[in-house]
C-alpha positions in Angstrom: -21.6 4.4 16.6 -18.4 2.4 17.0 -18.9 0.6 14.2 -19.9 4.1 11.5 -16.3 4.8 13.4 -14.3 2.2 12.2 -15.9 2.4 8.5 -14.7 5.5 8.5 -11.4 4.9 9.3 -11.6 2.4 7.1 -12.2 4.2 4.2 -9.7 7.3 5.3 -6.6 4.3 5.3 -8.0 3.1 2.0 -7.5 6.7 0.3 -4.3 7.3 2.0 -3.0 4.0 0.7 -4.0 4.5 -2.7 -2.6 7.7 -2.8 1.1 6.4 -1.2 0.9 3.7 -3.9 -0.1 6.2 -6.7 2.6 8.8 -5.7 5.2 5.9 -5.7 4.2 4.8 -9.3 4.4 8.6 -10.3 7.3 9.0 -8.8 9.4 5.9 -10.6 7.7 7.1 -14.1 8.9 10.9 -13.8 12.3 10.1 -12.5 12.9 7.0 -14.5 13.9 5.5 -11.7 12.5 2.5 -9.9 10.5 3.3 -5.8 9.4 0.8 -3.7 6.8 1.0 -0.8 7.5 -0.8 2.0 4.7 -2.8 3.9 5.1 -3.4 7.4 1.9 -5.0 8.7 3.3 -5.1 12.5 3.9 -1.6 12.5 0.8 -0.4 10.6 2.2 1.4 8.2 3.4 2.3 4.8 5.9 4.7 2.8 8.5 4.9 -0.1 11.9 4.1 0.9 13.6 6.2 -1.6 12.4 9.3 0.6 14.0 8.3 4.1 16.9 10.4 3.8 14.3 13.5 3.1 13.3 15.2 5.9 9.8 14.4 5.2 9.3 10.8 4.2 6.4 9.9 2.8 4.4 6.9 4.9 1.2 6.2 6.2 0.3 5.2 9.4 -2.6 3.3 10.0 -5.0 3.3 12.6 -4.4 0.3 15.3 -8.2 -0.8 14.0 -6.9 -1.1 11.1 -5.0 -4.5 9.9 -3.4 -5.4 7.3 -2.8 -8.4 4.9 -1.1 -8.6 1.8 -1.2 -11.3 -0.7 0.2 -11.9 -4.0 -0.9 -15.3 -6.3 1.2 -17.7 -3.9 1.0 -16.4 -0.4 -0.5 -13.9 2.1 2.0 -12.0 4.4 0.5 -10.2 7.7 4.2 -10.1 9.1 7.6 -8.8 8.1 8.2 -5.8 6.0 6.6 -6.6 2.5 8.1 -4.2 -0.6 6.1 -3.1 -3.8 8.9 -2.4 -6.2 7.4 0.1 -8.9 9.6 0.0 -12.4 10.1 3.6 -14.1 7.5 2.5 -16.8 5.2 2.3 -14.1 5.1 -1.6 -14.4 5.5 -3.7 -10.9 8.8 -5.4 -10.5 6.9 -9.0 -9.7 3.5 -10.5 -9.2 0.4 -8.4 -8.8 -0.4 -7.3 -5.6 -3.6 -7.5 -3.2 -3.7 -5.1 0.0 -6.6 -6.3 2.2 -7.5 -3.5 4.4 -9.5 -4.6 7.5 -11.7 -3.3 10.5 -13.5 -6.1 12.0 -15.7 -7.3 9.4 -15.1 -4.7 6.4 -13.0 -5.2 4.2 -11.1 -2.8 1.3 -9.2 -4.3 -1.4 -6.5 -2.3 -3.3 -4.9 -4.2 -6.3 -1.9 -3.7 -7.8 -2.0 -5.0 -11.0 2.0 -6.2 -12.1 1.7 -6.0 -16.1 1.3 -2.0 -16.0 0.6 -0.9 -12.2 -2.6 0.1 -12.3 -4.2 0.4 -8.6 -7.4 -0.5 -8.4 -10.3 -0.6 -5.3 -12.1 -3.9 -5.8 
């Protein structure tokens, strides 16, 4: 039962994530101005900076089953605030982007492709 659990927790972080990175992209396109998502893999979570001085900020808070790991084509970052800087075309600002989602031995992958910032589950 524990382990049905954490798949579906799994799964639940993996749609929230994709939907944080999504809105950010959206965001940067329809206000033709650059948002970046901000990573924090101690504190298990996620949201788009520009929106801190709203009184809603837009984050996501994982789960503590939940880990983290994010890894571009040179290195792999599980501490330290990581940002995902998405350009108003929609582009990434950068290298593509891997977010490893984790709960024990499940893992979701969410890609960030840099060229036109396309999020992908792989």
């Amino acid at each position: 039962m524990s382990s049905y659990a954490r798949q579906v927790r799994l799964k639940a972080a993996t749609r929230e994530v994709m939907g944080l990175l999504s809105l950010a992209r959206s965001l940067a396109i329809s206000s033709r101005q650059a948002r970046t998502v901000l990573v924090d893999p101690q504190r298990q979570e996620l949201l788009i900076e520009e929106t801190l001085d709203q009184g809603e900020p837009r984050i996501v808070r994982l789960s503590s089953s939940v880990e983290v790991v994010i890894e571009t084509q040179d290195q792999s970052q599980t501490t330290g605030v990581f940002r995902i800087v998405f350009q108003p075309s929609g582009a990434l600002a950068g290298r593509s982007v891997q977010l490893l989602l984790s709960t024990g031995n499940r893992t979701q992958t969410i890609t960030v492709t840099s060229p036109t910032g396309a999020i992908a589950l792989r």
